[in-house]
N, C-alpha and C positions, 0 to 999 in steps of 0.2 A: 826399647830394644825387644825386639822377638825372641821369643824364649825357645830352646834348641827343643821343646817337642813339639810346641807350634808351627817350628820350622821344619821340621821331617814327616808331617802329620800335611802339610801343604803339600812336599814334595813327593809325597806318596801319591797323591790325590793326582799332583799334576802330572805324574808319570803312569798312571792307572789311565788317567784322561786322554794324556799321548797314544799308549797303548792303545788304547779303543779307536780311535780314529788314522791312526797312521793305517798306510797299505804298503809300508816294508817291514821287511821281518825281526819280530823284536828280540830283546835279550831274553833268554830264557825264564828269567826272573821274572819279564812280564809278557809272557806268552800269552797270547789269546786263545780261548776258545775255538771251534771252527763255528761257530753261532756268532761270534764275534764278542766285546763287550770284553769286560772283566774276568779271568781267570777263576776257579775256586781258590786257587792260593792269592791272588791279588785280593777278592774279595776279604779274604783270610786277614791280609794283611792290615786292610785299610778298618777293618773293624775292631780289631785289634789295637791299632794306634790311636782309635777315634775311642775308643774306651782307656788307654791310659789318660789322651789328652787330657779327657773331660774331669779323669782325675786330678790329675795335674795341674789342671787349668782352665775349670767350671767357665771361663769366662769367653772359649771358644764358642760354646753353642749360642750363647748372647750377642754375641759380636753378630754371629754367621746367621742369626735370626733376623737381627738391627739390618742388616746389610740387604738381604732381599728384605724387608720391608721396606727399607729406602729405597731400592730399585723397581720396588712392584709403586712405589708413589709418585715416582719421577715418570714413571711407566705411564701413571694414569692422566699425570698432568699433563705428557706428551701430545696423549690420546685426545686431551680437552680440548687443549689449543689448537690442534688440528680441526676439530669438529666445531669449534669456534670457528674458523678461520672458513671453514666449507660452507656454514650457515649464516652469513654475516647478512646475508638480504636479507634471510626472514626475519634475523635478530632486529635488524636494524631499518629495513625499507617499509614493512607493510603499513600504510598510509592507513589501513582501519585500525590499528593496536592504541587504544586509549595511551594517551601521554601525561604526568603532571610534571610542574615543576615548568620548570623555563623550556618551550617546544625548543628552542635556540639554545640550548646552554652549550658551555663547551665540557660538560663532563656526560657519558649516557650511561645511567644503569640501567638492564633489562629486567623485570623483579617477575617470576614466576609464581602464581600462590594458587590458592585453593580457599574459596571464602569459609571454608567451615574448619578451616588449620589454626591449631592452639600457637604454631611456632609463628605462622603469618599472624596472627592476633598480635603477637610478641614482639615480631618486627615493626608492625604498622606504626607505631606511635616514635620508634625510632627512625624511623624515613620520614614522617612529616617534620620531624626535629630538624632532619640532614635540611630539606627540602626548606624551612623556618628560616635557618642557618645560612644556607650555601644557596644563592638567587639564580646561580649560572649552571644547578643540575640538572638534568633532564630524566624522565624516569618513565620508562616503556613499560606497559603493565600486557601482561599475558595470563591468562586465565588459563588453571592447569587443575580440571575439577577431578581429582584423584582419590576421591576419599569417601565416593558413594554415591547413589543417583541424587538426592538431595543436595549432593555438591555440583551435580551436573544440573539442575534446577536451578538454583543459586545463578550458577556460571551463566545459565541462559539470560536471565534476569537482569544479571549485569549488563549481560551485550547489549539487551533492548534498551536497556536505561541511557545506553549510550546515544540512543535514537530521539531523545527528546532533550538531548545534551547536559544529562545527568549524571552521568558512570560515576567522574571520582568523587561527588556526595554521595553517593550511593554505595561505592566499594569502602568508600568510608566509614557509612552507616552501617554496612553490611561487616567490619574488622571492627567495629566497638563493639560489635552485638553480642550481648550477654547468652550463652543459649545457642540451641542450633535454630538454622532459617529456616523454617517453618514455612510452610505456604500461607501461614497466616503472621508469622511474623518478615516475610518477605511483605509483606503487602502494609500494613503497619509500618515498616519502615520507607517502602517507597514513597507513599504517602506523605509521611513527613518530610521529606525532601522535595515535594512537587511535582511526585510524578502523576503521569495520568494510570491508571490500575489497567483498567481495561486495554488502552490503548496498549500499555505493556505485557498484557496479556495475550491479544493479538500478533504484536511483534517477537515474542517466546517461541511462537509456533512455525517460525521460519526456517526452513532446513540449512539456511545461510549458517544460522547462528551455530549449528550441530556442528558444520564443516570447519567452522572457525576452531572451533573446543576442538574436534580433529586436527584441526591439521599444527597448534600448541600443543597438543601429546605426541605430535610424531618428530615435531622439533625437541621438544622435551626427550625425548628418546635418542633422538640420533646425538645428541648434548648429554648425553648420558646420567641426565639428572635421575635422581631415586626417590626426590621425595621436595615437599615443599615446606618453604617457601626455598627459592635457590635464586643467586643472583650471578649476573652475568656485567661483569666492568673489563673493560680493555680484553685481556685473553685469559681473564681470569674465571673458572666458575667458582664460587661462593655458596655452598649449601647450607641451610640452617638460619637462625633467627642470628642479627649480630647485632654489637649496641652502640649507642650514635659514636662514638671514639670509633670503632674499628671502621666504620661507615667512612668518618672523617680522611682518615688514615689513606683509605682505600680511595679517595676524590684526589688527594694530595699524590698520592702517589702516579695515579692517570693522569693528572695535570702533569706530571716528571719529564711523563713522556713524549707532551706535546700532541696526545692524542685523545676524540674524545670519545672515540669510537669501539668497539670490542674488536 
C-alpha cells in the first residue's frame, strides 16, 4: 500500500508537472511564472513535501534512484540492439575476420579483444573450453587494439599471421603470454608456432592491415563497446571476461531462439 505522504508527494509532482506544460490557465495554487516552469510557491511546495517525505519515508529517494537507473539500463540496451541490428554485415559478413570453432556452427559469437588485455587473457581459456565443449560454435575474432601502440603492433602481427594461416595459434600464443608482446617476444612466439619472422615482418607493413584495426574501432564504437574484451551473441552485447557457465548459458539461450546469428 502507498503510504498517504508518498501519495501527495507524487501528486504534488504531477500537478507542478501538469502545470508546466499545460497552455490553459491554472488554478491559482499552481500558477505559473510568465518564464513558464514552476512557481516560487509550487517550487515551495514540492521541497517541502520532498523533505517531509524523505523523513517519513527514507525509502523514496531509493525507489526513485533504482527507477531511473532501471530506465537509464533498459535505455542502453535499447541503444545496443539497435546498433546491433544496424551493423549486423560487419558483425557478421567480413569474409577476412579470423573464425574458430565450427565456420558452420549454428551458434556465432563475435569476441572483440585486445592482445595485451588482462580481462581477454581471462576469457581466452574460457572460450576454448566453450569451443572444447560445444562443436557447433562459431567464434568471429575482431581485433580491437585499445590499450596502446604496442597493442596496435600486436594487432598487426596477428593479421599477418593470418597470411600464412596462423592467426588462431598465434592469438593463442599471443593470450597465454606471460608479459607484454614485445617485439622480441612477438617474434619468439611467432616462431614457435611456424611462422616465417621476416615474411611477417613484410606483411605488418601493409596499410590493409591499419584499415582493418580501423575500421574494428569504428565498429566497436558505433556498438558502443568501452572497453575489452566484449562479446557480441544474438542482440545481446556482453562486456568483460565471463566464465565457461555463463558462456554456456548464453549458447543455450541463442539456440532458444532458433537463431545463430546476432
Amino acid at each position: 500500500m502507498v503510504s498517504p505522504t508518498r501519495s501527495r508527494f507524487l501528486a504534488i509532482l504531477a500537478a507542478g508537472l501538469l502545470a508546466s506544460l499545460t497552455v490553459s490557465a491554472p488554478p491559482p495554487a499552481l500558477a505559473q511564472t510568465s518564464e513558464g516552469g514552476l512557481s516560487p510557491r509550487q517550487r515551495e511546495e514540492v521541497v517541502a513535501l520532498l523533505r517531509q517525505a524523505l523523513k517519513e519515508d527514507p525509502t523514496i529517494l531509493r525507489d526513485a534512484i533504482a527507477a531511473m537507473q532501471s530506465a537509464d539500463q533498459q535505455a542502453r540496451q535499447t541503444a545496443q540492439r539497435q546498433a546491433i541490428a544496424a551493423n549486423r554485415a560487419a558483425l557478421l559478413q567480413d569474409a577476412a575476420d579470423p573464425v574458430k570453432g565450427n565456420p558452420q556452427g549454428d551458434v556465432t559469437i563475435v569476441e572483440f579483444f585486445d592482445p595485451r588485455c588482462g580481462y581477454c587473457k581471462q576469457l581466452h581459456p574460457e572460450m576454448a573450453a566453450l569451443l572444447q565443449a560445444d562443436p557447433k560454435v562459431k567464434v568471429i575474432l575482431k581485433d580491437l587494439p585499445i590499450l596502446g601502440p604496442q597493442s596496435v603492433v600486436a594487432s598487426r602481427a596477428l593479421l599477418a599471421s593470418q597470411r600464412q594461416g596462423k592467426y588462431v595459434a598465434f592469438q593463442d600464443a599471443l593470450l597465454r603470454l606471460r608479459g607484454e608482446p614485445t617485439d622480441a617476444a612477438l617474434k619468439v612466439e611467432a616462431e614457435k608456432v611456424g611462422i616465417d619472422w621476416a615474411r611477417l615482418q613484410r606483411d605488418m607493413a601493409d596499410p590493409a592491415l591499419m584499415q582493418r584495426l580501423q575500421a574494428n574501432v569504428a565498429l566497436a564504437q558505433r556498438l558502443g563497446i568501452e572497453g575489452t574484451p566484449a562479446l557480441v551473441i544474438g542482440d545481446t552485447l556482453v562486456p568483460g571476461a565471463v566464465d565457461l557457465a555463463t558462456l554456456k548459458q548464453m549458447v543455450s539461450a541463442m539456440r532458444a531462439t532458433g537463431s545463430a546469428t546476432p
